[in-house]
Structure formats: C-alpha cells, structure tokens
C-alpha positions as CSV (number, residue, x, y, z in Angstrom):
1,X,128.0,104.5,124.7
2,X,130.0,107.6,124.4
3,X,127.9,109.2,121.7
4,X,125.2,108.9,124.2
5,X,127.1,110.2,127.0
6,X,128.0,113.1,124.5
7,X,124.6,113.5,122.9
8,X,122.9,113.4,126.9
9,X,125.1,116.7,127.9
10,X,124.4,118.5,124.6
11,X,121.0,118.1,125.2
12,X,120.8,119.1,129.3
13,X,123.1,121.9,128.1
14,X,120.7,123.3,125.9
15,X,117.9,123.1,127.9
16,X,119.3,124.4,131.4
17,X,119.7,127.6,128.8
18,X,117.8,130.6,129.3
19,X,115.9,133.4,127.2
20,X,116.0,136.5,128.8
21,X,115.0,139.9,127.6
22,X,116.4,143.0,128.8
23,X,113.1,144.1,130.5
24,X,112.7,140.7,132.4
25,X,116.5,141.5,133.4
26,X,115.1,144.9,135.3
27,X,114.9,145.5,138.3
28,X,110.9,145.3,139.4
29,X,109.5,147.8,142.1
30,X,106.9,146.4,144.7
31,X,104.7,148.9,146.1
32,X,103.2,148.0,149.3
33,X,100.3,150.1,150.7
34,X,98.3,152.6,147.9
35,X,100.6,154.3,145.6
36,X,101.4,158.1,146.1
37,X,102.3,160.6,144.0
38,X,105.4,161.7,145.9
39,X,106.3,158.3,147.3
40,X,106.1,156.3,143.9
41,X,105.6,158.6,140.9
42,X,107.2,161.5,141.4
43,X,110.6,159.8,140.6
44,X,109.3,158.0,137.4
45,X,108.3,161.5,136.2
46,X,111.5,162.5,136.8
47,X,113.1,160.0,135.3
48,X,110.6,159.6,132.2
49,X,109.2,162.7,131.1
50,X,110.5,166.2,132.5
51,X,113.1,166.7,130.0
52,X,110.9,167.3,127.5
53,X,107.7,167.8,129.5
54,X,108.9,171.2,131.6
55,X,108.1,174.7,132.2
56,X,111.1,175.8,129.5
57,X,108.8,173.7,127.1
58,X,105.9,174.0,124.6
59,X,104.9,170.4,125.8
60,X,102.3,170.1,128.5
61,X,104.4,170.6,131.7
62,X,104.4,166.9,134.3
63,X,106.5,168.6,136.9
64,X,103.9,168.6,139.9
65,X,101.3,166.8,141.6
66,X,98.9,169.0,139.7
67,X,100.2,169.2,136.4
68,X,100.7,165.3,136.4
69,X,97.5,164.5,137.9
70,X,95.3,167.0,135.3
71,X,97.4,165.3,132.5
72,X,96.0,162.2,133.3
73,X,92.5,163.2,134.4
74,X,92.3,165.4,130.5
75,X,95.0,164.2,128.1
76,X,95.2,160.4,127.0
77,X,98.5,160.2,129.3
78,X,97.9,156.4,130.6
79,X,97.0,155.7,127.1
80,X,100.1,157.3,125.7
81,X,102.9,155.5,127.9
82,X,101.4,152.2,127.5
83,X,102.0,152.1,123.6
84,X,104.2,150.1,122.2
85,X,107.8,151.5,121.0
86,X,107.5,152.4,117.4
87,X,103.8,153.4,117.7
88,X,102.9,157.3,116.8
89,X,102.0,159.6,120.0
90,X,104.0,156.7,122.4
91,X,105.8,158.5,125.4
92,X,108.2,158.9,126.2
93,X,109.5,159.1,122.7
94,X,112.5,157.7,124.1
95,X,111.1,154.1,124.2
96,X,108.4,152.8,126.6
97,X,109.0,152.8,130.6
98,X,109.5,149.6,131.9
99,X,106.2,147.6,132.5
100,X,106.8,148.5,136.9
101,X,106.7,151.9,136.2
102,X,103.7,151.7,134.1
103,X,101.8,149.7,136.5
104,X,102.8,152.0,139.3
105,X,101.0,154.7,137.0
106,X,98.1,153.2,136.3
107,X,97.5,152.0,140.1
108,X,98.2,155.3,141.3
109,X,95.1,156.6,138.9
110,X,93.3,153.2,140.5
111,X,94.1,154.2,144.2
112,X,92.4,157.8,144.1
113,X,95.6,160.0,142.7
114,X,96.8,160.6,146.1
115,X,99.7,162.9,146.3
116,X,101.2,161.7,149.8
C-alpha cells in the first residue's frame, strides 16, 4: 500500500510540472484600437534596431516614421524580422524580437501604417 501511495505522488508530481520557454515567460503586449507608429512601434524600433540601423550608419536608417515606414513599404523588412534565429539576413542580428513585437509590426503594416 505504501508503494502505491509513493508511486501516486511521483506520478501527480510529475505531471503538475511545467515546460516553459523563455519566450512564453515574456511579458505579451495587447494593443487595443489600430496600432500606431508612435504609440506601439516606435519603442520596439528603439529597442530592436537603432543601434545598428542609425544616421551614424551605413545600414538603412529606421529612426522615423518615414524611414521605418519606406523600409517596410521597399525592403523585405517584415520578411527579415520574422526569420528564425540562425537564418542569413534575420534581424535583428541580435536574435529575433519576441513574437508581440513582431505581431505589433506586422498589424501596424495591416492597419494602414498610421503614425499617430
């Protein structure tokens, strides 16, 4: 009876564990409402891709509304940040944004690219 007892929490032990990764651990933006340039991407350039992707740079510059939104409209930008890590031309180079800040991306280019 005790080996059953025993064998009963071993078992309910191991499956109340969890698998977690460290991108299901982040924290995951909402956006309410259409997404906006300044509002929602603005930051996640920031964040992302100006240190590499500035004026001081050879890259193509993604520090304004404009620059951002002609990258996307004539470079393969959304295609670009949605590779996988390890994949040749993926940005940022760094290791792929977070799947929230991706989508924010690609439903800001759904919404109309507004800026505010």
């Amino acid at each position: 009876m005790k080996k059953i007892i025993c064998l009963s929490g071993i078992i309910l032990s191991l499956c109340s564990c969890e698998s977690n990764t460290y991108e299901s651990l982040e924290e995951t933006t909402v956006i309410v409402g259409k997404v906006t340039y300044n509002a929602n991407v603005k930051s996640i350039m920031d964040e992302n891709c100006i240190g590499c992707h500035n004026s001081n740079s050879t890259l193509i510059p993604l520090e304004t509304y404009t620059e951002v939104k002609d990258a996307l409209l004539n470079t393969n930008l959304l295609e670009r940040i949605q590779m996988q890590n390890g994949t040749p031309g993926q940005m940022p180079k760094a290791g792929r944004m977070p799947q929230d800040k991706i989508n924010a991306i690609l439903q800001w280019n759904t919404d109309g690219l507004l800026e505010k």
